[in-house]
N, C-alpha and C positions, 0 to 999 in steps of 0.2 A: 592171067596169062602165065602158062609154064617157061622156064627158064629152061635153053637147049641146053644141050651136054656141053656145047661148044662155050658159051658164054660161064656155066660154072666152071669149068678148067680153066675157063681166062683170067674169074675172080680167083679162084685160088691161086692159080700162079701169081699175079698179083699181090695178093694177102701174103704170099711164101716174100716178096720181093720186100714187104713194107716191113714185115715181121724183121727180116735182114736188118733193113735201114734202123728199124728205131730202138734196136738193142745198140746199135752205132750211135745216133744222133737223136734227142739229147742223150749223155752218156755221162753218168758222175760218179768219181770213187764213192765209194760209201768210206767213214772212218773206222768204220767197223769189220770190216775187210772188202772185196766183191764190187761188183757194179751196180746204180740205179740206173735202169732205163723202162723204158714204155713199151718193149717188145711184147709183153703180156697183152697186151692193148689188143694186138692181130690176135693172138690164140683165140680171146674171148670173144670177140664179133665172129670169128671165123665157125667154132665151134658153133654157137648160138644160131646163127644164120644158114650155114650151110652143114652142118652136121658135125658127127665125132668123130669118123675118118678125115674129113677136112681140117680139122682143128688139130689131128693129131699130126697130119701129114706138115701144117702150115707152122705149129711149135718145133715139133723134131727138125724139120729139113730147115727153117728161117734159121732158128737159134743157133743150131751149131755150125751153117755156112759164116753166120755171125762170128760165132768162136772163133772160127778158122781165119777169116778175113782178119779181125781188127783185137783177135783175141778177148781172153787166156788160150790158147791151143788148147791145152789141158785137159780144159774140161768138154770139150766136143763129143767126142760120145757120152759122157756122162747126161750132156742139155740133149741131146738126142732121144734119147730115152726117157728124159725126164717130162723134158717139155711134150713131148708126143704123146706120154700118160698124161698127163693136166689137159690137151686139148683134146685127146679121148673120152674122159671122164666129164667135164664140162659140156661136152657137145653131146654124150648117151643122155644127163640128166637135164641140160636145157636146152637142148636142139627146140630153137621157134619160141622161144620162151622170151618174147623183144617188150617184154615191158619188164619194170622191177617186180619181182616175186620172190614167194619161199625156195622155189625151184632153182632159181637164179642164185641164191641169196647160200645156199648149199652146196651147188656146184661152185663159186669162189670158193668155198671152206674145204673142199674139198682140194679143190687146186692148189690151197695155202697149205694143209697136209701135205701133198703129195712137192711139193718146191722146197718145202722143209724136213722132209725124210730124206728126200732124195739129194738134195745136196750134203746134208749132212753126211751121208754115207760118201757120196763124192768125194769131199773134204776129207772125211775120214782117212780113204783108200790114197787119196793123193796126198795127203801130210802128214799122217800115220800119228793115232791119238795114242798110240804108245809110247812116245814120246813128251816127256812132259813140257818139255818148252812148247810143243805145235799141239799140243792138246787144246786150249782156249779156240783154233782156227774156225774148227767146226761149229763152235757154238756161237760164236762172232760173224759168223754167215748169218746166221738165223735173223739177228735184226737187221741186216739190210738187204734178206730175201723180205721179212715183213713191212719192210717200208717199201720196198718195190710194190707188194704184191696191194698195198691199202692205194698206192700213186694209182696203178693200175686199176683196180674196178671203180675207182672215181672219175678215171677219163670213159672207161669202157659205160658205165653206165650212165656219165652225160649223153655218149654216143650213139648208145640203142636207137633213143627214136630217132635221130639225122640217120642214121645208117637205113632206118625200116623205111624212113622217108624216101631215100635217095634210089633206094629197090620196090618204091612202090607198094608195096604188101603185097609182090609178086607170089607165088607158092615159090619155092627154089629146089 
């Protein structure tokens, strides 16, 4: 059974809504500078199930109403961008891809590229590595975008099959 228009605009808004929540809750400094959370969690179901416009739409807009809501400000357009290439790219290479594969398994690495260029450059722009005190910023993001991004495809791919479950193996 196809899935109407109506019912995908609902998961996504939706997916936009949880993505919000769970860069808030759970939410934990890293010591290394930045926050751990599960907001990645939504990109990667989102992207994989419903495509790479979906994923891209559900990182950019969740992520940075996140920023805005509960903070850094900061960096809001930077996750904007960022997060919206990660659920772009994720969702071209594994759109329907609900079990673990190579396909799967490259679109994360890729996502983990693209979280670690991108904030770097962020950091960069915002703490200016010209600087030698703020110079370490941007590379002290790096291990706790890496521990975000390992939390993240360990919940994301407990949750493939409950997710494939819960939609049935509808087409979408």
């Amino acid at each position: 059974m196809k899935q109407s228009r109506t019912d995908k605009l609902t998961y996504i808004a939706l997916l936009t809504a949880m993505s919000t929540l769970l860069v808030a809750f759970p939410r934990f400094p890293s010591p290394y500078g930045g926050i751990i959370h599960l907001g990645d969690v939504a990109i990667y179901i989102t992207a994989i199930f419903f495509g790479p416009l979906a994923g891209a739409f559900v990182g950019g807009v969740g992520h940075s109403i996140a920023n805005i809501i509960f903070g850094p400000q900061m960096f809001a357009p930077f996750t904007l961008v960022i997060k919206a290439i990660m659920g772009l790219i994720v969702g071209l290479i594994a759109y329907r891809q609900t079990k673990e594969s190579l396909r799967i398994w490259i679109a994360f690495l890729c996502s983990l590229s693209i979280l670690l260029v991108g904030y770097f450059f962020a950091s960069t722009w915002l703490f200016g590595a010209d600087r030698l005190e703020m110079a370490p910023v941007p590379l002290s993001f790096a291990i706790s975008n890496s521990i975000q991004w390992i939390t993240s495809i360990g919940v994301t791919l407990a949750l493939l099959p409950i997710v494939k479950k819960i939609l049935g193996g509808r087409e979408l």
